[in-house]
C-alpha positions as CSV (number, residue, x, y, z in Angstrom):
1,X,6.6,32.0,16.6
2,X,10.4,32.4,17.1
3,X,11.1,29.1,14.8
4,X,8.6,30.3,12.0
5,X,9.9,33.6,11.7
6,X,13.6,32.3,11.5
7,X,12.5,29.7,9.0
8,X,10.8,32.5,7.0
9,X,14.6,34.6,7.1
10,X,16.2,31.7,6.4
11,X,13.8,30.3,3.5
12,X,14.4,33.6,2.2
13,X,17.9,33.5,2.7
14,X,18.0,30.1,0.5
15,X,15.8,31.4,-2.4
16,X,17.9,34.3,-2.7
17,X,20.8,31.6,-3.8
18,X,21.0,31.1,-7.8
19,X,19.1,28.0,-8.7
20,X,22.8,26.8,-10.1
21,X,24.3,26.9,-7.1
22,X,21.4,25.0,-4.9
23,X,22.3,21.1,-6.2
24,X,19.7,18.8,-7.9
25,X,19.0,15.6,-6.0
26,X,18.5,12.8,-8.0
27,X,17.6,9.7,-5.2
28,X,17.5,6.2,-6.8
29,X,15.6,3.9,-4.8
30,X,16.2,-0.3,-5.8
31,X,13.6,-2.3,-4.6
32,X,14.8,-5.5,-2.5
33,X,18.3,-5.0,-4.1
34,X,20.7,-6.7,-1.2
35,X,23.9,-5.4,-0.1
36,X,26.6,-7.8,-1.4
37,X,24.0,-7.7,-5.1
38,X,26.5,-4.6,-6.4
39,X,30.2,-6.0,-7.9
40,X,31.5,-2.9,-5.7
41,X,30.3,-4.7,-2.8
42,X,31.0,-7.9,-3.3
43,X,34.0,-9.0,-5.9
44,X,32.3,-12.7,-5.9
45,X,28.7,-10.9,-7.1
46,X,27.7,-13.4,-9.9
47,X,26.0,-10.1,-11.5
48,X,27.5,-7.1,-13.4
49,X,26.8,-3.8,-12.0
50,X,28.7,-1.6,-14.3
51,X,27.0,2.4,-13.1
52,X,27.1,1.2,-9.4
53,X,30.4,0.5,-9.7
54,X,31.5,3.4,-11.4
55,X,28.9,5.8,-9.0
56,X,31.1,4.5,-6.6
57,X,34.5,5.0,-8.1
58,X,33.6,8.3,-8.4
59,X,31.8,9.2,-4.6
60,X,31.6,7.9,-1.8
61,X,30.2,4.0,-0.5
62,X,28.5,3.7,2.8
63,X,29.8,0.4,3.8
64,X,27.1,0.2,6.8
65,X,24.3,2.2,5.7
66,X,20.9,0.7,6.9
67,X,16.9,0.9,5.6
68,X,14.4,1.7,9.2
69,X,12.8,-1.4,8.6
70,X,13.8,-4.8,6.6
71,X,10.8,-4.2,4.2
72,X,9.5,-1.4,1.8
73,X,6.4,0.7,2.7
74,X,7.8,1.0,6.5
75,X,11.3,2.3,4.3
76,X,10.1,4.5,2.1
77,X,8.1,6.9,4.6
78,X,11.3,6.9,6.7
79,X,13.0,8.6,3.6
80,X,10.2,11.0,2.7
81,X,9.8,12.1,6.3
82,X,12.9,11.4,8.1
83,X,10.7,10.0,10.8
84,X,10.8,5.7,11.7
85,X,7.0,4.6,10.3
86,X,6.2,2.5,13.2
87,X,5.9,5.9,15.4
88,X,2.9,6.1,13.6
89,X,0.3,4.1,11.9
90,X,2.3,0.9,10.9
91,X,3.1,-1.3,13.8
92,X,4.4,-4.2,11.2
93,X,3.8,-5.1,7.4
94,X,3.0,-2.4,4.6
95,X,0.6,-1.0,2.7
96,X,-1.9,-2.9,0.9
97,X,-3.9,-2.4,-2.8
98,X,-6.9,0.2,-1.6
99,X,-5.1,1.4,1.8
100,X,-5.5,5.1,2.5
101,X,-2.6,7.5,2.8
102,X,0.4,6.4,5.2
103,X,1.8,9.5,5.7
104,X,-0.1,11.8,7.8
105,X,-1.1,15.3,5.3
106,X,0.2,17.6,8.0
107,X,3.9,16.1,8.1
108,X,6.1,17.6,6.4
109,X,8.2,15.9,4.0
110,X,11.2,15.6,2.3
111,X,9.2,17.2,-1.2
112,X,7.5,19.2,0.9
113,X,11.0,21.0,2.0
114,X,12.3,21.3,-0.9
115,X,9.1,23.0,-2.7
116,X,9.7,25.4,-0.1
117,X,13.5,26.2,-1.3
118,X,12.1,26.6,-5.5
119,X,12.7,22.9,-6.0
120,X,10.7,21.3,-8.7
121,X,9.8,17.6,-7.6
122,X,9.0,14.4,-8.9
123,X,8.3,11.2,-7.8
124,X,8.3,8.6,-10.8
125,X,7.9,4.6,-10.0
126,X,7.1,2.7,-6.9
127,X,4.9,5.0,-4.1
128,X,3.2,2.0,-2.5
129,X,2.3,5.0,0.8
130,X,-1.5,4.6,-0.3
131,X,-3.9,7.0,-1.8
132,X,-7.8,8.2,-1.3
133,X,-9.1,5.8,-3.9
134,X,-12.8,7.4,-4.9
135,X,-15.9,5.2,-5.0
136,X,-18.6,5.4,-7.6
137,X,-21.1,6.2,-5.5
138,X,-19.1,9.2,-3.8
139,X,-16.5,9.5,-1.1
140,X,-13.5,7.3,-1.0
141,X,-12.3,4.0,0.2
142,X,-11.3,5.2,3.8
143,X,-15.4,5.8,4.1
144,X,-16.1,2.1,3.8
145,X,-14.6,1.7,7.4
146,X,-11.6,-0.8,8.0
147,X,-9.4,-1.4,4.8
148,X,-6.2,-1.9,6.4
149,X,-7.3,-5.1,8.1
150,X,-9.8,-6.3,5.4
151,X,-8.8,-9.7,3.1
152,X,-8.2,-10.7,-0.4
153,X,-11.7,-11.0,-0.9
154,X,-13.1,-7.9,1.1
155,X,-10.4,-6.2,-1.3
156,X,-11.7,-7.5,-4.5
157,X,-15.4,-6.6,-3.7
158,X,-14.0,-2.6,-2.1
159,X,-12.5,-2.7,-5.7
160,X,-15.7,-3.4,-7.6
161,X,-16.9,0.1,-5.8
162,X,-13.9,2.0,-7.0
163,X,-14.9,4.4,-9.9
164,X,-11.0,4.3,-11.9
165,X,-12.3,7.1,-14.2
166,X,-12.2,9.7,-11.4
167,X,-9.2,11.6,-9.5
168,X,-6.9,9.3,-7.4
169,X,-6.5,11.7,-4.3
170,X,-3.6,12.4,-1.2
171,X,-0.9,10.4,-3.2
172,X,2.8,12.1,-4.1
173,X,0.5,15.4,-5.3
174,X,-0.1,15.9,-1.8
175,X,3.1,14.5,-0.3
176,X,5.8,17.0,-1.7
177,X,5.6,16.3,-5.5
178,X,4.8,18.4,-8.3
179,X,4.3,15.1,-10.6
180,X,4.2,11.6,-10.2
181,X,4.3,8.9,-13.0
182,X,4.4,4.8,-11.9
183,X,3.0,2.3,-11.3
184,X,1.9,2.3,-7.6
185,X,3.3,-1.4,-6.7
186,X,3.9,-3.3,-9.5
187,X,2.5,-7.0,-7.3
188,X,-0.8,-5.1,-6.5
189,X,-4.1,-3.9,-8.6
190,X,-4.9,-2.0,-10.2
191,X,-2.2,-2.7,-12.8
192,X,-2.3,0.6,-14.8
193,X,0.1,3.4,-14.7
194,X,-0.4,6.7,-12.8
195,X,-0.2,10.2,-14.1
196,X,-0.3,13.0,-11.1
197,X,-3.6,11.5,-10.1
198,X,-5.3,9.8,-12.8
199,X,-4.9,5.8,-14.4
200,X,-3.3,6.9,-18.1
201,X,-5.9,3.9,-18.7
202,X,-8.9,2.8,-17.2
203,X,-8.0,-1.0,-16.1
204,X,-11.2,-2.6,-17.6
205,X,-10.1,-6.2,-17.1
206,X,-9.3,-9.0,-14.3
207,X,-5.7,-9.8,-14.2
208,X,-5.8,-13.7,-15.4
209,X,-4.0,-16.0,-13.3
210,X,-1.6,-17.0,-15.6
211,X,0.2,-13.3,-14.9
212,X,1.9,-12.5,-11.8
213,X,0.3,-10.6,-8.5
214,X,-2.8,-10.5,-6.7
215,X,-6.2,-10.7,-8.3
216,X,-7.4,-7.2,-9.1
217,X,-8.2,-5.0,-12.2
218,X,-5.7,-5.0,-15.0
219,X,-5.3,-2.3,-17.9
220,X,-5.7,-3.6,-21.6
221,X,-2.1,-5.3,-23.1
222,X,-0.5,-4.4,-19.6
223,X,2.9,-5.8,-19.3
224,X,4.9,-6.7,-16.1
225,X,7.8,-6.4,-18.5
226,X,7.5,-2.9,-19.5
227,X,7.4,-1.6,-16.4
228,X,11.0,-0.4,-15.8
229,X,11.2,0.6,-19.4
230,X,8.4,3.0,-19.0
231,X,9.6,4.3,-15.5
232,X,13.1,4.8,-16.3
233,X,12.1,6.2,-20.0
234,X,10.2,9.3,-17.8
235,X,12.9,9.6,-15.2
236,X,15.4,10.8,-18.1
237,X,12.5,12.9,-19.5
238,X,12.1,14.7,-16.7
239,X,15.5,15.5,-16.0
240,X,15.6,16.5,-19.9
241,X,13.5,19.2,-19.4
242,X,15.0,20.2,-16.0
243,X,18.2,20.5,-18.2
244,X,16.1,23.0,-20.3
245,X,14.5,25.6,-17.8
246,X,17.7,25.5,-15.3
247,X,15.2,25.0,-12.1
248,X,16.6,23.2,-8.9
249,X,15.0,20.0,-8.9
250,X,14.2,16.5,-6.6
251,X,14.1,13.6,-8.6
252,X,12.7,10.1,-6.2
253,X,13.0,7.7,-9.0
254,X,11.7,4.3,-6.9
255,X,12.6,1.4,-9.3
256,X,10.7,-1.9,-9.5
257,X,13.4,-3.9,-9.4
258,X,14.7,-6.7,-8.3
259,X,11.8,-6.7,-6.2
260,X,8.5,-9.6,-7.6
261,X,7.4,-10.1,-10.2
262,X,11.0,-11.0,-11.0
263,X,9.9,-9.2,-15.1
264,X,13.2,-8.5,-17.1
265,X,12.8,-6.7,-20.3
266,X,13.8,-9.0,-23.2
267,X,17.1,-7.2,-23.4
268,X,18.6,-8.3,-19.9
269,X,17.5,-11.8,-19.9
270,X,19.9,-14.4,-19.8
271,X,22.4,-11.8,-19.2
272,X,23.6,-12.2,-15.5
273,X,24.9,-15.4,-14.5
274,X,22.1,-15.4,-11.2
275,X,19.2,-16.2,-13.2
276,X,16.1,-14.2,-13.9
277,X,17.3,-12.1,-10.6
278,X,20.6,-11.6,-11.7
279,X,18.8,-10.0,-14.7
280,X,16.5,-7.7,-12.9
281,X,19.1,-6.7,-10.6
282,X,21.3,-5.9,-14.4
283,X,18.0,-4.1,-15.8
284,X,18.0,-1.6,-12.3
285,X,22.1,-1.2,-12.5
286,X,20.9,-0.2,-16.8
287,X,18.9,2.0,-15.2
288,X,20.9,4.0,-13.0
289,X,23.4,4.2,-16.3
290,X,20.5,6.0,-18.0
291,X,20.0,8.7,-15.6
292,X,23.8,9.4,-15.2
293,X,23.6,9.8,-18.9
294,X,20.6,12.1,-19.0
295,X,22.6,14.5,-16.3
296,X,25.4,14.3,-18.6
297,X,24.0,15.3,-21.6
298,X,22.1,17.9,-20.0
299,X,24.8,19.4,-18.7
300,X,24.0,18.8,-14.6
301,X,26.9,16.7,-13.4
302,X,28.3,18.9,-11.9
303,X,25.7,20.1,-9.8
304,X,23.6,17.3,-8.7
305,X,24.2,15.0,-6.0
306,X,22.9,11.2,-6.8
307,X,22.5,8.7,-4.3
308,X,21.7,5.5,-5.4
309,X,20.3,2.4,-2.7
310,X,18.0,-0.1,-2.0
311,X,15.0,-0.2,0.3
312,X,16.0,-3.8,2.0
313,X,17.7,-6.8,2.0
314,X,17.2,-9.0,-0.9
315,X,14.7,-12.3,-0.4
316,X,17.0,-14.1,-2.5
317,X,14.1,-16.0,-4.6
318,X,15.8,-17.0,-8.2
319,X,12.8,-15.6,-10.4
320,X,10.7,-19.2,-10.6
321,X,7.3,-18.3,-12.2
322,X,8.6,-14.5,-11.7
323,X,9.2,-15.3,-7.7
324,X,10.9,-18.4,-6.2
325,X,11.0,-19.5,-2.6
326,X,13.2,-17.8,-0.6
327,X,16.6,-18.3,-0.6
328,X,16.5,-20.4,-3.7
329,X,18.8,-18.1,-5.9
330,X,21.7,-19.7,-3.9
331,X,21.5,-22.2,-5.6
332,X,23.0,-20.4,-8.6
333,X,26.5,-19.3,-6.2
334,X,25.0,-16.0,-6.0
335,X,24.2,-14.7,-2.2
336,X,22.5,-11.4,-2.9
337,X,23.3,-10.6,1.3
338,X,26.9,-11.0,1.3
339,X,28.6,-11.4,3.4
340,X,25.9,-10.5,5.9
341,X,23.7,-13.3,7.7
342,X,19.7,-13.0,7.1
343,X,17.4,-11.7,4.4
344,X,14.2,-9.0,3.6
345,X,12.1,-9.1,6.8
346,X,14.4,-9.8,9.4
347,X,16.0,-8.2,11.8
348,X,19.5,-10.0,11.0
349,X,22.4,-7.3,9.1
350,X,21.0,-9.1,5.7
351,X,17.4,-7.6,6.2
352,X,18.4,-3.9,6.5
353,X,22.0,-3.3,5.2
354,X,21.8,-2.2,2.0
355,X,24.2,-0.4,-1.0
356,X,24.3,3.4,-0.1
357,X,26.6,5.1,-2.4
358,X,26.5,8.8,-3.1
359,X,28.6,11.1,-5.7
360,X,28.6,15.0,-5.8
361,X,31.1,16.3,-8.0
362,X,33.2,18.5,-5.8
363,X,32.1,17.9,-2.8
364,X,32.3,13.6,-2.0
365,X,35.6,12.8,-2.7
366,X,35.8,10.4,-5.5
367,X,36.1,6.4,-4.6
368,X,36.0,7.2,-0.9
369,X,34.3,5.4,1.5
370,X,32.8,5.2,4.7
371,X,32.1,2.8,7.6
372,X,29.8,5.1,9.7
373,X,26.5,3.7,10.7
374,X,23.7,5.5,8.5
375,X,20.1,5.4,8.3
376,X,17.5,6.2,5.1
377,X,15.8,8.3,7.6
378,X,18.9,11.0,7.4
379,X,18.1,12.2,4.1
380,X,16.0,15.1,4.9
381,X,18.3,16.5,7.4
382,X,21.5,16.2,5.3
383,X,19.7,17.8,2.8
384,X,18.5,21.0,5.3
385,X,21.8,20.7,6.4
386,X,23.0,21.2,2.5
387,X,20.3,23.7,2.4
388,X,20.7,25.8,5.6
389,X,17.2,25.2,5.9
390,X,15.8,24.9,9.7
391,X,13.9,22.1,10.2
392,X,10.6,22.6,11.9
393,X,10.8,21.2,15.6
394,X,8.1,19.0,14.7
395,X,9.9,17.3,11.3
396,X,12.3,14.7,10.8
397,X,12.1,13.7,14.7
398,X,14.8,10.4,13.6
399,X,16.6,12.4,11.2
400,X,20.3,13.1,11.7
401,X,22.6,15.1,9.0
402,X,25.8,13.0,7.4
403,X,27.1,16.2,5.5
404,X,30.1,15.9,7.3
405,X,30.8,12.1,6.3
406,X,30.3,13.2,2.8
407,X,32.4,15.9,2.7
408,X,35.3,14.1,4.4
409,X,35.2,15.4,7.9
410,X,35.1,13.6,11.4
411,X,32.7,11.0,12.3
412,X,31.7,12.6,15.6
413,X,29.9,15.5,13.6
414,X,27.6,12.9,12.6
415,X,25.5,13.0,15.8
416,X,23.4,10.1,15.3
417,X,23.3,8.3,18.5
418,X,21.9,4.7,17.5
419,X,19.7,3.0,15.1
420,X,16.7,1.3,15.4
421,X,15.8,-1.8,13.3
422,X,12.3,-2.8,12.4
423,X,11.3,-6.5,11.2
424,X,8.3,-7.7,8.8
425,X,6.8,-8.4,12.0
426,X,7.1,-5.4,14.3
427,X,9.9,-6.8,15.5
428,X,12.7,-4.2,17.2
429,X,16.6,-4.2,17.3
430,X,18.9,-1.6,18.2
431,X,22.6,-0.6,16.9
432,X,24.8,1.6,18.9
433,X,28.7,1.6,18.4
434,X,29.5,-2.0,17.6
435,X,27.1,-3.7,19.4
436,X,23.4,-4.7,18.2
437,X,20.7,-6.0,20.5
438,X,17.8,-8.5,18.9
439,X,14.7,-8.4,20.7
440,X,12.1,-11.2,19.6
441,X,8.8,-12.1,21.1
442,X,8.5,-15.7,21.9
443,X,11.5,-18.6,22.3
444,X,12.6,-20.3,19.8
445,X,15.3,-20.5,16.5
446,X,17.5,-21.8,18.9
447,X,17.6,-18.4,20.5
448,X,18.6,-18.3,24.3
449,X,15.7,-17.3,26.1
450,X,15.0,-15.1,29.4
451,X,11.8,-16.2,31.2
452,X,11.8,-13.0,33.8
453,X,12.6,-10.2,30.7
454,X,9.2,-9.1,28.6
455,X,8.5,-6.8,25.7
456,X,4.9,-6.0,25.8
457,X,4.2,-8.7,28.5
458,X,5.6,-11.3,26.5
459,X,8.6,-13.6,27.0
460,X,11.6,-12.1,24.9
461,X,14.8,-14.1,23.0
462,X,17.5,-11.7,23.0
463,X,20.4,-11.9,20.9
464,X,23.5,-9.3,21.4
465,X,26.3,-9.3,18.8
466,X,29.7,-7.3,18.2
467,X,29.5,-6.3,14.5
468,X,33.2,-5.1,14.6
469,X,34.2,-8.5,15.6
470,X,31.4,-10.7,13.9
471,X,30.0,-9.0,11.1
472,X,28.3,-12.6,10.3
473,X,26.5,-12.0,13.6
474,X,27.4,-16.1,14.9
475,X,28.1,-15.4,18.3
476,X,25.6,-14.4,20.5
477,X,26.8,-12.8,23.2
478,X,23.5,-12.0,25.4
479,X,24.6,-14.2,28.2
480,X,28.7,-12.9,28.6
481,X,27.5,-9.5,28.2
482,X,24.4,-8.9,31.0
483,X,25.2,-5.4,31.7
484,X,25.6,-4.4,27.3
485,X,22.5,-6.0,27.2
486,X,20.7,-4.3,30.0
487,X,22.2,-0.4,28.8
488,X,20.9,-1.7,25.2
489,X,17.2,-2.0,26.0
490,X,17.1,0.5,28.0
491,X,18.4,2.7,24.8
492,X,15.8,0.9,22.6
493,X,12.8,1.6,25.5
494,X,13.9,5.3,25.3
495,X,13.8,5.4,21.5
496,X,10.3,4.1,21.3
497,X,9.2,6.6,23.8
498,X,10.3,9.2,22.8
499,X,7.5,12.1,21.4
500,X,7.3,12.7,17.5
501,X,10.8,15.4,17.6
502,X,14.1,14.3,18.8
């Protein structure tokens, strides 16, 4: 009772603040973008990045800022809830077309808080967290039994019972969101766009085969290409109007890009010298320009902090037939990764190091940077921290405040003690101080192996780098360093036990 009643006083407190002096938050959220993609990054990038570069010459760069997992649903409820996913329902993977709701409708979210401090919020582009899909003959999908573990074709006959003219429930609307406008994952059905919670148009046909994605309903004249257009097209509509009625406001603009289908619009392609991906990765960079525009010519600058990052490593497939096998855009001189070992998936620095730069005019020193180890699950308590909001004991459990990095002061205010790294597969590594411990079930991959050590009873390849002295994570040290390794795990088995707070 003594937390809720100083959260009420301190809610209070926060409200009583003019909205012009709580700042906007505009989050921009790349989709498989890899670290060394942005010029900034990389000087060799074979793609021009133009707004990255200057967002950075203008705040601050994370040089070692890192997604909770090495793929994208597991990422993007780490942000919203400043919790690691795989704490709750996902062990491994994401989200699939017809899955019910990821996060659970009592956590509180990132939205969620700031609804609570007057914000206006809005999620526009990639959710891919699930929603209560309803069912023509009542209920929802969730009522059909199994869905997370159902295939292709058990999807494509639970889609047949989906009535698309009805309410699409317990997405953003539900989640911390005032509005939501996207399309929910641009490689899944039902290819249509979503307004709040209903398809802007019913999708009446089968996707042919010809077009990208998995089989599934398709909207009349729906275009893979228009996507990003459309998404970015509402995300400076939005903060148009937030321009106009002076309200504090959260702006999670999720891009689709670079991530497949590899879709330029007509205007980027040919334009990078990376290929189709080069493109994409120029069409997202095109984006982020027109948002820095919109707060510019609506006057917010000054008062809005925008973060702009990716949700994992790049797969570094060229664009071939909107795809390409993995790790084929090399072959164009361009390594997405740089100069980091590993890709999306894996538990390697490639997988989950990602651009993280931030400006807020004022208050991130312009072309600053920092090497502090970071994590997307911070978000929500930097922003209480910005906020003076206090965080329910029961919210944002793997959620640490880097305030201080932004505004300059020492690294040991930022009290995060380690990182934990999630893989594709379920997969755990852990980062404390230099030194990053690989834990993979099974021998091989040349790995050196330890017979008598087990994660979940089974055998475990450990792998134990110094990042400080090899960033390109080539020397494993596991067998030099016994005792690092030993106080590693033990770190990593006391992070997975842990309860749902810190």
């Amino acid at each position: 009772m003594h937390n809720r009643i100083m959260a009420a006083i301190l809610i209070a407190s926060a409200l009583s603040v003019t909205g012009q002096q709580r700042p906007n938050l505009v989050y921009i959220l790349a989709d498989d973008m890899g670290y060394g993609d942005p010029r900034c990054q990389n000087p060799a990038s074979l793609v021009e990045t133009p707004h990255i570069d200057r967002l950075a010459r203008e705040g601050m760069r994370f040089t070692d800022a890192h997604a909770p997992a090495s793929l994208c649903t597991p990422t993007r409820y780490g942000i919203l809830t400043g919790r690691y996913a795989w704490r709750g329902a996902l062990q491994k993977g994401v989200s699939r077309q017809y899955d019910p709701p990821l996060i659970e409708a009592e956590r509180l979210t990132v939205g969620g808080m700031l609804q609570r401090q007057g914000y206006e919020t809005a999620c526009i582009g990639k959710w891919h967290l699930g929603w209560d899909w309803p069912l023509r003959q009542g209920g929802q999908v969730r009522d059909l039994g199994d869905i997370v573990n159902a295939d292709a074709k058990e999807r494509l006959r639970i889609e047949s019972l989906v009535d698309f003219t009805k309410p699409v429930s317990n997405g953003p609307l539900t989640r911390g969101f005032d509005r939501y406008f996207g399309d929910d994952v641009p490689n899944y059905p039902p290819y249509a766009f979503i307004r709040n919670e209903r398809l802007t148009a019913e999708p009446s046909l089968m996707k042919p085969d010809t077009m990208y994605g998995h089989p599934g309903r398709m909207a009349a004249e729906w275009s893979l290409e228009a996507v990003m257009p459309a998404i970015t097209n509402e995300a400076v509509h939005f903060i148009r109007e937030m321009g106009k009625n002076g309200k504090p406001f959260f702006l999670f603009f999720a891009l689709t890009a670079p991530h497949v289908p590899i879709a330029p619009s007509t205007a980027f392609r040919g334009r990078s010298r990376a290929g189709a991906y080069g493109d994409f990765v120029m069409e997202s960079d095109w984006a982020l320009g027109q948002v820095m525009e919109a707060l510019h010519t609506a006057g917010l600058d000054s008062n809005t902090i925008v973060v702009f990052t990716s949700d994992n490593g790049s797969p570094a497939q060229d664009g071939t037939g909107m795809a390409g096998a993995m790790n084929s855009l090399l072959r164009t001189g361009h390594n997405p990764n740089a100069p980091h070992r590993g890709m999306k998936t894996d538990l390697w620095e490639g997988g989950h190091r990602v651009p993280f730069v931030v400006r807020w005019p004022g208050k991130v020193a312009p072309g600053s940077i920092s090497d502090a180890t970071i994590c997307h699950t911070d978000l929500m308590a930097t922003l209480a921290d910005i906020l003076r909001y206090r965080l329910p004991e029961d919210a944002a459990g793997d959620s640490y405040s880097f305030l201080p990095l932004m505004e300059g002061k020492r690294t040991g205010l930022y009290a995060r003690p380690y990182t934990v790294h999630h893989s594709s597969e379920g997969i755990f590594a852990i980062r404390k101080g230099d030194w990053k411990l690989i834990l993979t079930g099974g021998s091989g991959g040349g790995l050196v192996t330890y017979p008598p050590d087990s994660l979940d009873g089974k055998p475990v390849d450990i792998q134990l780098y110094n990042l400080r002295r090899d960033p390109g994570e080539r020397r494993n040290l596991a067998l030099d360093r016994p005792g690092k390794v030993k106080a590693l795990r033990r770190w990593l088995a006391s992070a997975r036990a842990l309860p749902h707070t810190k």
